[in-house]
C-alpha positions as CSV (number, residue, x, y, z in Angstrom):
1,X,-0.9,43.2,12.0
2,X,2.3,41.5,10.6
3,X,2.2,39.0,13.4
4,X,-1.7,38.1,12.9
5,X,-0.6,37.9,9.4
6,X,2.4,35.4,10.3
7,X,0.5,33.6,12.3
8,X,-2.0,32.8,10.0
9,X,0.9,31.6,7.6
10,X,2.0,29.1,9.9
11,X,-1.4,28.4,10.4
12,X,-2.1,27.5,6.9
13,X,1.1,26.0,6.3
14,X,0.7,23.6,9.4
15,X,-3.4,22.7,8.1
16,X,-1.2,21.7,4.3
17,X,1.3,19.7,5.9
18,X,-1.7,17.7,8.0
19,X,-3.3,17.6,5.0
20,X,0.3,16.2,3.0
21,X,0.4,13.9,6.0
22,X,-3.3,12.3,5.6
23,X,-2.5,11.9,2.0
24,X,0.5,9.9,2.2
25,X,-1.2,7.5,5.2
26,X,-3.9,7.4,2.8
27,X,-2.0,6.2,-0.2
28,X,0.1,3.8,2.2
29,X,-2.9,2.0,3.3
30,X,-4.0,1.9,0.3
31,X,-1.0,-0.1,-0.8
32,X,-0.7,-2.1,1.8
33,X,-4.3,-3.3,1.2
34,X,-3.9,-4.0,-2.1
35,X,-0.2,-5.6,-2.0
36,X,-1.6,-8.2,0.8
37,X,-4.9,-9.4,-0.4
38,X,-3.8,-9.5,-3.6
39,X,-0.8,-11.2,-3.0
40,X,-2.5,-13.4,-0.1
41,X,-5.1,-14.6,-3.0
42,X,-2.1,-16.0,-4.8
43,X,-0.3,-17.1,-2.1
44,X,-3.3,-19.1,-0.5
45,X,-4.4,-20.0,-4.0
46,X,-1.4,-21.7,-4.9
47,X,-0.7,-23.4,-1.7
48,X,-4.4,-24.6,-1.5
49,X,-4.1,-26.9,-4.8
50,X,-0.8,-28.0,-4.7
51,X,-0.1,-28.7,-0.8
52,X,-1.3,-31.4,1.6
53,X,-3.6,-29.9,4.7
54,X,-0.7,-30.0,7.4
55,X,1.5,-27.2,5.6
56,X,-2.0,-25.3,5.1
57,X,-1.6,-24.7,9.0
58,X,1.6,-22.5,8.7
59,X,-0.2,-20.0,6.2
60,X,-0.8,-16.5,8.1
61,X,-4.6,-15.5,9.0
62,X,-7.1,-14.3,6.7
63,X,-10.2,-13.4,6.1
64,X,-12.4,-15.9,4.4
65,X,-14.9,-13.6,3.3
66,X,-12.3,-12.0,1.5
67,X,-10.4,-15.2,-0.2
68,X,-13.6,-16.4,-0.9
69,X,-15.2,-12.7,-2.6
70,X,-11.5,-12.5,-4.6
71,X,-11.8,-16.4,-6.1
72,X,-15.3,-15.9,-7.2
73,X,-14.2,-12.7,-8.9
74,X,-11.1,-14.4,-10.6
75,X,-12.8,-17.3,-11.6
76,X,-15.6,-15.2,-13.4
77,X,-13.1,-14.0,-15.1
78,X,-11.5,-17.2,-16.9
């Protein structure tokens, strides 16, 4: 009976710490999500009007539905 009963602690305790686990993935996607397309709007915002075309070329890959979603929103907002 004591073992069924310990066993079922660990159990429990195990099933928290997954849960703990999921939680902190969950919040670290979330800020990685909203660090990079937030920042990358900037970033690709500010190098779009003030650069020429050939230093447009060493900007990371993105997703133009995205950029082009976020500037619509932005400008909506001015």
């Amino acid at each position: 009976m004591l073992l069924l009963l310990l066993l079922l602690l660990l159990l429990l305790l195990l099933l928290l710490l997954l849960l703990l686990l999921l939680l902190l993935l969950l919040l670290l996607l979330y800020y990685y999500y909203y660090y990079y397309y937030y920042y990358y709007y900037y970033y690709y915002n500010y190098y779009c009007t003030t650069t020429t075309t050939t230093t447009l070329q060493h900007l990371p890959p993105f997703n133009s539905f995205k950029i082009l979603f976020y500037s619509r929103d932005f400008k909506s907002d001015l």
